[in-house]
Structures are given as structure tokens and as C-alpha cells.
C-alpha positions as CSV (number, residue, x, y, z in Angstrom):
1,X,-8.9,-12.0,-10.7
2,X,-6.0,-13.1,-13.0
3,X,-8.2,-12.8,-16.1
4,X,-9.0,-9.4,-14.7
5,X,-6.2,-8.1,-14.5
6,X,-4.3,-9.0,-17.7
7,X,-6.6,-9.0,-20.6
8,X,-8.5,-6.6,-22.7
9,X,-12.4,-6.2,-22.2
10,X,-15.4,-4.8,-24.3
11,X,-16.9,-3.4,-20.8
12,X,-15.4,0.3,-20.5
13,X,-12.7,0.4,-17.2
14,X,-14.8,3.5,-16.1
15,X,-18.4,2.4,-17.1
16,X,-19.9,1.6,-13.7
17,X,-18.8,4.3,-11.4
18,X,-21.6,6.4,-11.7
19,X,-24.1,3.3,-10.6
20,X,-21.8,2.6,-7.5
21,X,-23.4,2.7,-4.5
22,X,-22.1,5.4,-1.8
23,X,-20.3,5.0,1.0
24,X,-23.0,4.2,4.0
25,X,-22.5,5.4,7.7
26,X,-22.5,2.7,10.1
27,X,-25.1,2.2,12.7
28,X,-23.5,4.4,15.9
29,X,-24.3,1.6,18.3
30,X,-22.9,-1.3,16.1
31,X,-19.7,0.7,15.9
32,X,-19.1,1.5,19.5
33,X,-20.1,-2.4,20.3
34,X,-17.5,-3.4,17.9
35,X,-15.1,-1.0,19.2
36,X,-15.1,-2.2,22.7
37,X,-14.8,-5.7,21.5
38,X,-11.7,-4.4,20.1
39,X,-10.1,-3.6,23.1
40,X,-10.6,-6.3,25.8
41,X,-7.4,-7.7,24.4
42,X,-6.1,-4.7,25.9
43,X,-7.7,-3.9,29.2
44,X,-7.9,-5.6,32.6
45,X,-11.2,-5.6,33.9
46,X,-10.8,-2.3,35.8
47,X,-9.7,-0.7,32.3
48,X,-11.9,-2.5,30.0
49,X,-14.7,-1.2,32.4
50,X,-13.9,2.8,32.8
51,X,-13.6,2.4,28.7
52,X,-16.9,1.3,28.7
53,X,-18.3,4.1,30.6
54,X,-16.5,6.1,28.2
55,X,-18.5,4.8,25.2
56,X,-21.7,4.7,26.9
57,X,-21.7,8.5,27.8
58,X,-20.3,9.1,24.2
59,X,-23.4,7.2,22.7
60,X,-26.2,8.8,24.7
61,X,-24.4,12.0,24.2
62,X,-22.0,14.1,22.0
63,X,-21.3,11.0,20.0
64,X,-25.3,10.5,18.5
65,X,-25.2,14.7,17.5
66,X,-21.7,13.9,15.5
67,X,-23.6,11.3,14.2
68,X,-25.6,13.4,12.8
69,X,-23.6,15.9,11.3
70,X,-22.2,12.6,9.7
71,X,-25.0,11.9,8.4
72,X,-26.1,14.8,6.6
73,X,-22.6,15.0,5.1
74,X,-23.1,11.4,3.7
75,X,-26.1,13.0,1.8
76,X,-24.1,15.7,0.1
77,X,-21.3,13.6,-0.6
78,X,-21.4,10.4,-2.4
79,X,-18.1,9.2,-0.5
80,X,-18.4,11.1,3.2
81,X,-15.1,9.8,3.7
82,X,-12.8,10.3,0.5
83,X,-11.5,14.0,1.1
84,X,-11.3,13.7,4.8
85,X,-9.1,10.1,4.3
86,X,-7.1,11.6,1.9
87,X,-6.2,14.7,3.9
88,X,-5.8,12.9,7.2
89,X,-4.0,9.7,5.7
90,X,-1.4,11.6,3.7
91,X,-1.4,15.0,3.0
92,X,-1.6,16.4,6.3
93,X,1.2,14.0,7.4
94,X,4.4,15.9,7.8
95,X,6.8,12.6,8.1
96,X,9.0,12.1,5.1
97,X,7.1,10.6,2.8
98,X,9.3,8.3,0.2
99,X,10.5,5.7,3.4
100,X,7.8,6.3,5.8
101,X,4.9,6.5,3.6
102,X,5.4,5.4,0.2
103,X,5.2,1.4,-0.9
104,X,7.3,-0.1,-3.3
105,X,8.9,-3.8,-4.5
106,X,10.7,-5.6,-6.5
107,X,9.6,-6.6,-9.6
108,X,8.4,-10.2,-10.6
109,X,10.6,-11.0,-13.9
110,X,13.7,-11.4,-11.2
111,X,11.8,-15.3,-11.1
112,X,11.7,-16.3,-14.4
113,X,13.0,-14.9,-17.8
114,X,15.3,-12.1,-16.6
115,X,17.6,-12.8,-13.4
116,X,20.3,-10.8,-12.3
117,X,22.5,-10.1,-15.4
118,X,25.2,-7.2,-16.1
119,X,24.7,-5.1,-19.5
120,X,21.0,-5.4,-19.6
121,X,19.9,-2.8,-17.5
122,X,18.4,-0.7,-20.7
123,X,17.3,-3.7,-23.1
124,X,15.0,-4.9,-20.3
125,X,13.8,-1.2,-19.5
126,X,12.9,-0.3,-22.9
127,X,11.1,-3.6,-23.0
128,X,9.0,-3.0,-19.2
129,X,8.4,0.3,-20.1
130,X,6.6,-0.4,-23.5
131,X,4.8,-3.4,-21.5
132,X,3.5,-0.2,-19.2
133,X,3.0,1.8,-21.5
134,X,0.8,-0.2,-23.3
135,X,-1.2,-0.4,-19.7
136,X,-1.5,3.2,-20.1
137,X,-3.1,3.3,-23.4
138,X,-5.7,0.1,-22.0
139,X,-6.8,3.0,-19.1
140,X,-6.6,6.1,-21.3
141,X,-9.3,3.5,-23.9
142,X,-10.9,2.2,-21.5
143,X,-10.2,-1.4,-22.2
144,X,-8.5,-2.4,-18.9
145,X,-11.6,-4.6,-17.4
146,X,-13.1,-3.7,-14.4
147,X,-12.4,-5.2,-11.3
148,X,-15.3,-7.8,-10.2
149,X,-16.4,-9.8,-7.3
150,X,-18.5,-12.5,-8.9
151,X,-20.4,-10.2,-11.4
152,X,-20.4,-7.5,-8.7
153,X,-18.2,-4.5,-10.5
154,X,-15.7,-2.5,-7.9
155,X,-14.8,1.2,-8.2
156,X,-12.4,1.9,-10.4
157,X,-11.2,5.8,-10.3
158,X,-8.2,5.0,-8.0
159,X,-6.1,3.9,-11.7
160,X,-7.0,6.9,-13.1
161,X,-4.5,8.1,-10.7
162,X,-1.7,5.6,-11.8
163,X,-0.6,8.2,-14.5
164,X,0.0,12.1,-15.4
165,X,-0.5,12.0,-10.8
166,X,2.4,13.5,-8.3
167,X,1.8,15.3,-4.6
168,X,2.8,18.7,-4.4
169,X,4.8,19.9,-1.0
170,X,2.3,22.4,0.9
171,X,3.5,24.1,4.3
172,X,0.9,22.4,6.2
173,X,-1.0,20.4,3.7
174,X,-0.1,18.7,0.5
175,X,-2.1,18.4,-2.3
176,X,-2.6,15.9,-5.2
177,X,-2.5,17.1,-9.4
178,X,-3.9,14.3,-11.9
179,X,-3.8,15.5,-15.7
180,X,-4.8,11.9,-16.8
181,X,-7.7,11.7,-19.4
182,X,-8.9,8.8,-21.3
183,X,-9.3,9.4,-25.1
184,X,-12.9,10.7,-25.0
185,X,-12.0,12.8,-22.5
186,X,-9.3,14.5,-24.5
187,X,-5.5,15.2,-24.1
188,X,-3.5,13.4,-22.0
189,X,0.1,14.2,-21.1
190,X,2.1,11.3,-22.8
191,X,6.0,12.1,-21.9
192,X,8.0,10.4,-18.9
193,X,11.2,11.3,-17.2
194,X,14.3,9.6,-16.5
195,X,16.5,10.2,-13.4
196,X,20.0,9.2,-13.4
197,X,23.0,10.1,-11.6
198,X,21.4,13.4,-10.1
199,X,19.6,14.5,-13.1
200,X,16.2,14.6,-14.9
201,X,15.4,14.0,-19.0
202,X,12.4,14.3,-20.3
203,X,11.0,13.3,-23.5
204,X,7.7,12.3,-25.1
205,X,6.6,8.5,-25.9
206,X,4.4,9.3,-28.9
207,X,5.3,10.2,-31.9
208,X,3.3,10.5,-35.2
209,X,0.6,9.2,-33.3
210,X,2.1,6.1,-32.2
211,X,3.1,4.6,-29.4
212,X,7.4,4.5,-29.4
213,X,8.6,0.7,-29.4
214,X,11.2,-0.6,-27.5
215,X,14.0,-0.2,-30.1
216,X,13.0,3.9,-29.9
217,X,13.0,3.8,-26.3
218,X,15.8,2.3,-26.0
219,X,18.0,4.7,-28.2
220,X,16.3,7.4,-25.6
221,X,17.7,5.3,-22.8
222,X,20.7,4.8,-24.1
223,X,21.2,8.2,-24.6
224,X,20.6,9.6,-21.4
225,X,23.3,6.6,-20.1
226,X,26.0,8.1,-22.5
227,X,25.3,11.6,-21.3
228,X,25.3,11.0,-17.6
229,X,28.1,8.7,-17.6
230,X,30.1,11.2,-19.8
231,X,29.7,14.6,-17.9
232,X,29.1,15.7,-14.2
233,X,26.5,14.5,-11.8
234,X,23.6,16.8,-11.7
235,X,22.5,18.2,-8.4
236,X,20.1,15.7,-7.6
237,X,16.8,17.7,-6.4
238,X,14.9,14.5,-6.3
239,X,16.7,13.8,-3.0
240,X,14.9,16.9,-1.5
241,X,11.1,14.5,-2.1
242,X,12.5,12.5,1.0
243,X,12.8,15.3,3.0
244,X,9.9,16.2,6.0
245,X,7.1,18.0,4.0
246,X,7.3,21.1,5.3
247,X,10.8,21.7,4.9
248,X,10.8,20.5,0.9
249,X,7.5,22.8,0.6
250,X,9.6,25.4,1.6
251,X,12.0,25.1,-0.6
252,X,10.4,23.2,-3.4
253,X,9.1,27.0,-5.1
254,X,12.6,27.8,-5.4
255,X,13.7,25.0,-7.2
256,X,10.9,23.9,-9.3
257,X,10.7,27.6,-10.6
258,X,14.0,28.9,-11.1
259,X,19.3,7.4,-3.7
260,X,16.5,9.2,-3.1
261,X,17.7,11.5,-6.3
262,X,16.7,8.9,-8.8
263,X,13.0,8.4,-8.0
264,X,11.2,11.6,-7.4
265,X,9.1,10.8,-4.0
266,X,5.9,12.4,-4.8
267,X,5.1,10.6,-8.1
268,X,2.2,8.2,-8.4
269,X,4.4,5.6,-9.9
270,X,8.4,5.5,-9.9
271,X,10.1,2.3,-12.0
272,X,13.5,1.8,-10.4
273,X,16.1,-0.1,-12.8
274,X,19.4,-1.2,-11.4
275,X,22.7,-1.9,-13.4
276,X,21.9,-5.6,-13.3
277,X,18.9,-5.6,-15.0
278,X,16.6,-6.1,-11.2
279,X,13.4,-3.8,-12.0
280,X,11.3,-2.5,-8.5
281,X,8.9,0.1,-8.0
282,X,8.3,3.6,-5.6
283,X,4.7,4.7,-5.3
284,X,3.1,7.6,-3.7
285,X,0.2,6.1,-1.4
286,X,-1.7,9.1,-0.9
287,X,-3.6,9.1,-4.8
288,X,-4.1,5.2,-4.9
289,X,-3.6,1.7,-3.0
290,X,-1.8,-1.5,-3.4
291,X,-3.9,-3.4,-5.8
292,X,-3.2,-0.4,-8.4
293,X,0.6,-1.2,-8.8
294,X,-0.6,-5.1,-8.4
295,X,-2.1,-5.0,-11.1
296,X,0.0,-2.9,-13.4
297,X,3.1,-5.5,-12.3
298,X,1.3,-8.5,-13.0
299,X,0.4,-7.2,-16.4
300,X,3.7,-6.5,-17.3
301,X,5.2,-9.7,-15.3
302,X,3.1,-11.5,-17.9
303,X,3.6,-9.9,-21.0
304,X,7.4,-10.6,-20.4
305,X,6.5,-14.0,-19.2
306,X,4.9,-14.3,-21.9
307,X,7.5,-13.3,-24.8
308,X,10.4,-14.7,-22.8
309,X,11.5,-11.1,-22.2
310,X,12.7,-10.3,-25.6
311,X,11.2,-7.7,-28.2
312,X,10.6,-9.6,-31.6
313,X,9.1,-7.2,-33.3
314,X,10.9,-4.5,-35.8
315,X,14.3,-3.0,-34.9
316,X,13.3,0.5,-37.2
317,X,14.2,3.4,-35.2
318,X,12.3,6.4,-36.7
319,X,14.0,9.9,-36.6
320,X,12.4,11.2,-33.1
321,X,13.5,14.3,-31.3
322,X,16.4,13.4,-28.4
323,X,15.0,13.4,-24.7
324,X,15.3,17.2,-23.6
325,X,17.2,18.0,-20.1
326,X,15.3,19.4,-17.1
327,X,17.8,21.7,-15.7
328,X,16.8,23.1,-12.6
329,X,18.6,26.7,-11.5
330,X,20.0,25.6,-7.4
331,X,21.9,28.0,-5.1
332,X,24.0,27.6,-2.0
333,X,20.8,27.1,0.1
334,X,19.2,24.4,-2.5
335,X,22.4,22.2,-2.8
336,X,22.5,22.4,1.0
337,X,19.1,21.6,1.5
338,X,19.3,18.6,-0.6
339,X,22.5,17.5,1.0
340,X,20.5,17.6,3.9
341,X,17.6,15.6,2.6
342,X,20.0,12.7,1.3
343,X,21.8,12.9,4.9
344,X,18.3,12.1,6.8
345,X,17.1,9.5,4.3
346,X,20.7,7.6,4.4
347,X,20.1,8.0,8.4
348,X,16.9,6.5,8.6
349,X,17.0,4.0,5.4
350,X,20.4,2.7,7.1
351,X,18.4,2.4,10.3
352,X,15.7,0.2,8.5
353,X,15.8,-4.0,8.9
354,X,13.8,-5.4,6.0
355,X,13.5,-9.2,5.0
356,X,12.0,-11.0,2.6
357,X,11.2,-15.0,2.9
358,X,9.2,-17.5,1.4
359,X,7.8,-20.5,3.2
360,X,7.4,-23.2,0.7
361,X,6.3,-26.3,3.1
362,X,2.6,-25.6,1.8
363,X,0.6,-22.8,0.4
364,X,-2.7,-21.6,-0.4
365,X,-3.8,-25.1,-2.2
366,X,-3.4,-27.0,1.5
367,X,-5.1,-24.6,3.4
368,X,-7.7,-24.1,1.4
369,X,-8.0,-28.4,1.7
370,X,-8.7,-27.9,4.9
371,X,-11.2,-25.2,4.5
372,X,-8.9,-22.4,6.2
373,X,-9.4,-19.0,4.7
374,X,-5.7,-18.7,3.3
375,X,-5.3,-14.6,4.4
376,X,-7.1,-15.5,7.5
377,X,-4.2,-18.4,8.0
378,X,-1.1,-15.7,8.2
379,X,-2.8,-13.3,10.1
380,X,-3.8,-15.8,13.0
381,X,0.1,-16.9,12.5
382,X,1.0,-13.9,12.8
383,X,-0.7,-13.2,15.8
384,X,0.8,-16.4,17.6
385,X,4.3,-15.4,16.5
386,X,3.9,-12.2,17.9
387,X,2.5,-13.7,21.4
388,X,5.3,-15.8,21.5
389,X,8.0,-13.2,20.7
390,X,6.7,-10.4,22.9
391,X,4.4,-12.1,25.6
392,X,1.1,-10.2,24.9
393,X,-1.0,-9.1,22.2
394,X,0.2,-7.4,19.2
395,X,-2.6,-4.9,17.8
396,X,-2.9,-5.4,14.2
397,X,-3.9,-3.4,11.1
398,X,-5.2,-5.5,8.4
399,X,-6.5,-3.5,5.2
400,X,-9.6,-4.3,4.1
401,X,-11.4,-3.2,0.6
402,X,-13.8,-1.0,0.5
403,X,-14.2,-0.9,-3.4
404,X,-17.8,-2.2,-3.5
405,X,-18.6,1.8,-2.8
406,X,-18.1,4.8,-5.0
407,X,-14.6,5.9,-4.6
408,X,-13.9,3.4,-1.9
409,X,-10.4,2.6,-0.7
410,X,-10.2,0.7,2.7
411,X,-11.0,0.2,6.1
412,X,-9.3,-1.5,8.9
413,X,-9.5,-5.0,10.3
414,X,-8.4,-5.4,13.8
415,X,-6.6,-8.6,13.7
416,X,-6.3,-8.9,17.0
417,X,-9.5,-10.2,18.4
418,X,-10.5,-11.8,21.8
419,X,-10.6,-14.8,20.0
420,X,-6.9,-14.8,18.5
421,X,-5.8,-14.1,21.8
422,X,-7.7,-16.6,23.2
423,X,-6.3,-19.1,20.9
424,X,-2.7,-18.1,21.5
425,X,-3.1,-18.6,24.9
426,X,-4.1,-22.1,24.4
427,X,-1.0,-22.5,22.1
428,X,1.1,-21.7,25.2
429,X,-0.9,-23.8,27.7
430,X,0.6,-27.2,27.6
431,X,-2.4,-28.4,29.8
432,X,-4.8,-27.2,27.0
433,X,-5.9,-30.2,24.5
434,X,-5.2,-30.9,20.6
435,X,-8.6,-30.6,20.4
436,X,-9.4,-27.3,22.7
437,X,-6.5,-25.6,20.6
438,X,-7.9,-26.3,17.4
439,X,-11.7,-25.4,18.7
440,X,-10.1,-22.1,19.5
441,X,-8.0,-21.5,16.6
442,X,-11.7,-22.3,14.3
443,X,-13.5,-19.7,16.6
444,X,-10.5,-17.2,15.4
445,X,-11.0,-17.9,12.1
446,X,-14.4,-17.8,12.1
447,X,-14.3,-14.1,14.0
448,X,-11.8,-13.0,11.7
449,X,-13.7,-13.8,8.6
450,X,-17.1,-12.4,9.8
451,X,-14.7,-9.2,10.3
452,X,-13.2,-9.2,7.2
453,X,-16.6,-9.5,5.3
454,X,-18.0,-6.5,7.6
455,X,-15.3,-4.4,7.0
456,X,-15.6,-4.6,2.7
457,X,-18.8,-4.1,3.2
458,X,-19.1,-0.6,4.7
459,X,-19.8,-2.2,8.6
460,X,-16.2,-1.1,9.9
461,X,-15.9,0.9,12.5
462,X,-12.8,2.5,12.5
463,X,-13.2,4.7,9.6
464,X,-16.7,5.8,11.3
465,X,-14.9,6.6,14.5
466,X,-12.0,8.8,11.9
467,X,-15.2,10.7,10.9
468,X,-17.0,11.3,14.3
469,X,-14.2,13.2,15.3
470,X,-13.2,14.4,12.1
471,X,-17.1,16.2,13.0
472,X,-16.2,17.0,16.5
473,X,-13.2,19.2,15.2
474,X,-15.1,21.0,12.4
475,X,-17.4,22.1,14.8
476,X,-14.5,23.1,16.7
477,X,-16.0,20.9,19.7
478,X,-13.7,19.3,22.7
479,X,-11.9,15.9,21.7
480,X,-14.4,13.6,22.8
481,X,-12.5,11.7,25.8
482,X,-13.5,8.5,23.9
483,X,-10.5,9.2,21.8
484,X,-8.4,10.5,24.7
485,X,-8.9,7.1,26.6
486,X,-5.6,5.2,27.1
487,X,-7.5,2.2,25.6
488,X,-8.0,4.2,22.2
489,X,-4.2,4.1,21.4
490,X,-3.2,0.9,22.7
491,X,-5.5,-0.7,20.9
492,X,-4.4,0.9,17.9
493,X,-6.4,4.0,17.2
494,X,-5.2,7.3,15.8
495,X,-2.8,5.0,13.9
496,X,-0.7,3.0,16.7
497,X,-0.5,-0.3,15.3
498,X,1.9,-2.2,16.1
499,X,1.5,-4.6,13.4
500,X,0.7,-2.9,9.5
501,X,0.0,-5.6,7.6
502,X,-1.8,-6.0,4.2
503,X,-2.3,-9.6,1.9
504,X,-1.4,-8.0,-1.9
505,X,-3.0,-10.9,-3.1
506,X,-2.6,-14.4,-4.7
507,X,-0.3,-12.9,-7.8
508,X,3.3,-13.2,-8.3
509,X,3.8,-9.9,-6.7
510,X,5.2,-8.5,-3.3
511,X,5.9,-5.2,-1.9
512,X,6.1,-3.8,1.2
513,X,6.1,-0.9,4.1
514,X,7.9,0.4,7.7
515,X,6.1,0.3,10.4
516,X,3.2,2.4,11.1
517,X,5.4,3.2,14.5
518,X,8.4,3.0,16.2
519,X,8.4,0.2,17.7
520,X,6.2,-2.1,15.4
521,X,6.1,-4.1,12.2
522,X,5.5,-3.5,8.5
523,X,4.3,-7.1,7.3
524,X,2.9,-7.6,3.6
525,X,2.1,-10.9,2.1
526,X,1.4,-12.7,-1.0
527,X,0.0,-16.2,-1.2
528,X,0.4,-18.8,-4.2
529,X,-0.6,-22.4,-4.1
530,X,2.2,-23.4,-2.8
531,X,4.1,-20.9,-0.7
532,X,3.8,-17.8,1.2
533,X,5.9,-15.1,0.3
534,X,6.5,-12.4,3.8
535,X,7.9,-8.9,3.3
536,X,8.5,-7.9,6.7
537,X,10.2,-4.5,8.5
538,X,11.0,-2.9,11.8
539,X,13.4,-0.2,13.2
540,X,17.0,-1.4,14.2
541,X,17.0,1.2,16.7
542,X,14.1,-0.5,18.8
543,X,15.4,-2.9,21.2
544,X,11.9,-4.6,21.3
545,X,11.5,-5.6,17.9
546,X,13.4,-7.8,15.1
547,X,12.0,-8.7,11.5
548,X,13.8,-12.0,11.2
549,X,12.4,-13.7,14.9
550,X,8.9,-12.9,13.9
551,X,9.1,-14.1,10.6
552,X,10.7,-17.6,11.7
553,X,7.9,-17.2,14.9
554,X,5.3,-16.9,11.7
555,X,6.7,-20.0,9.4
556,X,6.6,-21.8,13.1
557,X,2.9,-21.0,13.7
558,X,2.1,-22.0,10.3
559,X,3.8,-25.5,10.7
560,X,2.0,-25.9,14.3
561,X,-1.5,-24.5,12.8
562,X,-1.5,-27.2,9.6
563,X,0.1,-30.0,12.3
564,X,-3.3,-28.9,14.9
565,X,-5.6,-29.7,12.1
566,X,-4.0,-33.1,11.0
567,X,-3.5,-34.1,14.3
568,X,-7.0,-33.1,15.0
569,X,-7.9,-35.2,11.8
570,X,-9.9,-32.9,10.3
């Protein structure tokens, strides 16, 4: 995947998608039998049972006509679930999106060549921008390589929404503008814009048909710097892409026309740079996923890596035109709302716990030793430390990669199986044997895996279930009660989760989320050989819940997992 990501390639980044295959509906039965699986966790007997029911009259009745409908759909649509997923997922959500929805992180170079370091806040820009840059111009040829599993190629189209992408505010529904274009496609917007102190410069890197270097950027840079830091802040719109999306849509005509204010919420890709020369990113998750801006960072990581972070090329500035000044025309009402906006996301950004730690006893290289499917290691961690914090099970959203398909994105895998609990049980059962405990910690793993490998390719459930009654309301049917039942949300359907988690992979790179509720976890993960890196978030305001307990309850359960197997002498 390294190679993948960082080098050049004579295959065309866009070459296979027409050969994908679609997106397949599940078999109806093998969904509901999954789902139920899904939920004993959840349910005593009595509830577990009257759930059952539930399914069973859904299968042998409205559920198999949905199923149907779903059907024919999936013939008229080479993806039966892109628009619906997109719609549901993000723009019909009416949360703020840049803290409650967007990801970001910090950038990689903070390891190695460039550290914390006063004064070289534009140097370093000039450089990482040129390093993306460059990215851009290996999508808009074609010469970024496509993404493989063994020689099996995965979809590609979500990084033609890395660039020239933003979300537009609707009343009740937002929608999503892309102007990017490879070259034999034709033109391609090729400016940027810089936000600083409260205001917005534009300007154009190409010039004379070349791509600017980072001398020329920088002089653009530098200038915007002298400008701000010489005259009044602006007002700051930006702020108002934090807001709740009805209220910005409302006033978003208004000011487009006529903190949060120095990354603009709705873009596809925000770089953050801070007066120490500390890089991170903001992204809009509604046009693409997390592998996108992992591979993007690990690109440029390496290309700094690579030339020790300095530019040694030629210091020739050409005479290009000055960046040009967005000003945007704001009344009473505007500058209020956005006062508003900055209020809420102070509020709710001060009411956010967010820790980062790496354990660095062992990492992937160990538990791969002992034949342990590394992502499958944290997530059965995870699940202990969250039986022993709370006292029951915590239902878990992993993401799972649907990019085998056309126009694939993901599909949930429900960490928390009878067989995790099972095993956590046993964990808490001093009576329970070294080598019981590790029996039951190998039938987690092997359940999880089996999950995992269903779930990238197309044998999920949840997404199916999304779409059944996705069907039910275009038909303008009753809520089936299958996803009225009790058991539906608790066992995190209809997006209760209480742990969000995601591994962004086995790359120098981290980033993470909130919660996906109140009274939950955001946990993201990246694995090396010889550590494991844990971005991990909840809500102050919830006396349930605290980041740094299940973290150290995690790097506990990893210690007591790698001592079952040596103990166990495997």
C-alpha cells in the first residue's frame, strides 16, 4: 500500500472504474440472521425473543416486497446505495458540520524534519503546499496509481473529490459541487484560498503554464501575513460553516452574494498551519472518506521526509499577479450571525475531551508473530476496556471498505459480537482458565475477521437494512417496527454507536472524530510495527464517559491480550 500511495504509475488513476463491479444486494435472509446475531449482546432472553418475532414477520412480509423494490433499483443503478448514503450520511444531517462531522489531524512532519519551531510557519507552508500540489497535478494526469488489493484494483472516484469540491448550505438538504477535471477532460480550476485573521485571499497557482514553486508561493504567503497583520481583522464569515446547517443556509445567500473563521467547514480539504510551523488538516466527510486525506498526507509526509523539509531548488521569483482579496459585503444581521456561530462552536469545542497516545510496548510486527490480525487486536481491546470501564457491552462501529464495488465507500462492522462479549466475560471471571480465556479471545478474533471480510465484500447488513427502509419511506409505507424495536437502537442502529471507531491504516498518519452520540466515543487508530497510535474523544459534559480511562483500560487489555497468548505458549 506504501508503494501505492506515493509513487507515480503508467496505469491511469481512473482507468478501471468502468470495469468495477456494482454494488450487490444482500440475500434478505442472510441480513436479518446477521442482524439478530448482532443484538444478543443486547437482549435478555425475553428481549432477544420478541426481536426475533419482529424479524421473522418482517421477512415473510413487508421486508421481502422492500426487497424487491431494492432490487430493481440495484438494476438501474450501478451503486443502489451511493445517492441514498450520501444524502442520509451528510447532507440531510442538520448538526454543525465542521466538529460534529468533519475529520481532521495533525500532520506527520511534527515527527521528523520539522518540530515545533517559531518563524517558519510560511517556509514550511509554501513547501507542503507545492508537495500537494504536485498530488493535484498526479490526479488531474492520471498518474496517481490505483489503489489494489493483490492485483484486484479498488474504485477510485472518491479523490476526484479531494479538489475544486465544497458542500453548499440547503434549508433542508445540502448539496455537494466538484469542478475537478483531469487534463483530458479539460479545465480545471487551479487557484486556492488563504484565510487569516478573519479574511479570505485568493490567487491562482499556475502561471505561464507552470506549476508556482515554493519561493512564488511563498512571496504569496508572505504577503497575505503583511497585510493581515498590518490592517483590521476581517469579519470572519468562515465562522458561520460551523454553524447548524439550516441556520448558515439561511444566511449563506446573503453573504456569499453581496477559529472556525480560518478553515471554511464545507471544503473538501482545509490545510491548517499554526505560527509554529505544526501543519493539520479539516475535511468535509460527506464527498470522500479517510483513506483520501491518508493518502494525500503520506505523500506529502514523504516528500518532506524525503528532502529533509527544505526546497533546493531555484529561489527565482517570476513577476506573478498578487493574491486578490475576497471581500464579502456583511450587515448587522451577518456580523451577528457569525458572532453567533463562533459562540456555539467555542461552546461545544470547549466542551470536547480529546487525547492522543501511543503505546509503544509492541506493535503490529508482535502481533502479527503471533498470528493476531493487528486491527482485529485493538478492536477486541477495545471492547475489554470498555467492559471493564462501564460494566456491559459497548456497541461498536468499525468502518469497513467497500471499494472493491463501483463507487463504493463503506459499510459497518459491529465490533461487538457475542463472541467479544463472551471473551470479556471470561477476562473478569477469575475462576475462568489461561487457557479458556485465550480459547475465547481466538473465537473473537476469528468472528471478527470473518466479519470484517463479509462486510468489504458487499455481505454487510447494515447498509442493506439503511436501504430497506430508505424503500419503505419512498413508498411512503409505515416504519417497519423492525426499526422501531428497542433492540434496533441499542444495538446501534439508526446511528447510536457508542463506540465510532475506524483503523486509518499502517502509515504515519492519524486523525480523528467526536462521538457519533452523546454519550459515546470517537476512537481512530493507526498501527506501525512497533506501536499503536489512539486518537480518542468524548463529551466532558457526560458523566458516563472519559477518553483518558478507556484509553489506559485499552493499552491494559493490550498488555493482558499479548501476556494470554505467551502464557498460553502459543
Amino acid at each position: 500500500m506504501e508503494n501505492q500511495l506515493a509513487k507515480s504509475s503508467e496505469e491511469r488513476t481512473f482507468q478501471y472504474q468502468d470495469s468495477l463491479p456494482s454494488l450487490p444486494v444482500p440475500s434478505l435472509e442472510e441480513s436479518l440472521k446477521k442482524y439478530l446475531e448482532s443484538v444478543k449482546p443486547f437482549a435478555n432472553e425475553e428481549e432477544y425473543k420478541k426481536t426475533e418475532a419482529i424479524v421473522q414477520k418482517f421477512q415473510n412480509g413487508i421486508g421481502e416486497k422492500l426487497q424487491q423494490k431494492l432490487l430493481e433499483r440495484a438494476k438501474e443503478k450501478r451503486n443502489w446505495l451511493e445517492d441514498w448514503w450520501l444524502n442520509v450520511a451528510y447532507l440531510d444531517v442538520r448538526i454543525p458540520s465542521q466538529l460534529h462531522v468533519n475529520f481532521g489531524g495533525p500532520a506527520s512532519h511534527i515527527e521528523h524534519y520539522w518540530p515545533p519551531k517559531e518563524g517558519t510557519q510560511l517556509e514550511r507552508g509554501s513547501i507542503s503546499l507545492w508537495h500537494i500540489l504536485n498530488y493535484w497535478q498526479l490526479l488531474r494526469k492520471e498518474k496517481l496509481p490505483v489503489h489494489k488489493v493483490g492485483n484486484t484494483p479498488l474504485d477510485m472516484h472518491q479523490f476526484r473529490m479531494l479538489f475544486s469540491t465544497c458542500k453548499v448550505p440547503g434549508i433542508t438538504r445540502d448539496s455537494v459541487i466538484n469542478y475537478f477535471r483531469t487534463e483530458s477532460e479539460g479545465h480545471c480550476p487551479s487557484h486556492i484560498a488563504v484565510m487569516c485573521r478573519g479574511r479570505v485571499f485568493v490567487f491562482d497557482v499556475m502561471h505561464e503554464g507552470c506549476l508556482m514553486t515554493p519561493p512564488e508561493i511563498l512571496r504569496q504567503l508572505t504577503y497575505i501575513q503583511k497585510k493581515c497583520h498590518s490592517e483590521p481583522d476581517g469579519p470572519g464569515v468562515a465562522a458561520l460553516t460551523s454553524e447548524e446547517r439550516t441556520r448558515w443556509a439561511k444566511v449563506a445567500t446573503k453573504v456569499l452574494t453581496g477559529d472556525p473563521t480560518v478553515r471554511w467547514g464545507d471544503k473538501s480539504y482545509n490545510l491548517i498551519s499554526f505560527s509554529n510551523g505544526v501543519f493539520g488538516c479539516n475535511c468535509d466527510h460527506a464527498p470522500y472518506d479517510a483513506m483520501v486525506i491518508v493518502s494525500i498526507s503520506y505523500y506529502v509526509d514523504q516528500k518532506i521526509f524525503e528532502s529533509e523539509g527544505r526546497w533546493t531548488g531555484s529561489d527565482k521569483v517570476r513577476d506573478i499577479p498578487l493574491p486578490e482579496e475576497l471581500v464579502f459585503t456583511v450587515d448587522e444581521k451577518v456580523l451577528n450571525d457569525i458572532n453567533q456561530a463562533k459562540a456555539q462552536y467555542f461552546k461545544q469545542a470547549s466542551d470536547l475531551q480529546l487525547l492522543v497516545y501511543a503505546f509503544t510496548s509492541f506493535g503490529k510486527k508482535l502481533t502479527k508473530k503471533k498470528k493476531l490480525h493487528p486491527d482485529t487486536f485493538v478492536q477486541l481491546a477495545l471492547q475489554l476496556a470498555y467492559y471493564r470501564l462501564h460494566g456491559r457491552p459497548g456497541c461498536c462501529y468499525e468502518t469497513a471498505m467497500t471499494r472493491y464495488f463501483y463507487h463504493g465507500r463503506t459499510e459497518t462492522v459491529r465490533s461487538c459480537t457475542v463472541e467479544a462479549v463472551r471473551w470479556c466475560q471470561s477476562m473478569q471471571d477469575p475462576s475462568t482458565s489461561l487457557f479458556e480465556q485465550q480459547h475465547r479471545m481466538l473465537e473473537a478474533f476469528a468472528k471478527h475477521n470473518k466479519m470484517m471480510k463479509d462486510c468489504s465484500t458487499g455481505k454487510g447488513f447494515d447498509r442493506h437494512l439503511l436501504g430497506l427502509s430508505l424503500i419503505a419511506k419512498e413508498e411512503c409505507l409505515p416504519v417497519p417496527e423492525l426499526f422501531t424495536d428497542p433492540l434496533f437502537s441499542r444495538s446501534g442502529g439508526g446511528g447510536n454507536f457508542v463506540l465510532s471507531t475506524s483503523l486509518i491504516g499502517y502509515l504515519r498518519v492519524q486523525g480523528v472524530v467526536v462521538p457519533m452520540v452523546h454519550n459515546g466515543y470517537g476512537f481512530f487508530y493507526h498501527i506501525r510495527d512497533d506501536r499503536f497510535i489512539v486518537a480518542c474523544t468524548a463529551w466532558k459534559s457526560c458523566p458516563e464517559t472519559d477518553a483518558e480511562k478507556l484509553v489506559q483500560q485499552t493499552f491494559r487489555a493490550f498488555s493482558d491480550m499479548m501476556q494470554l497468548m505467551d502464557i498460553a505458549h502459543l
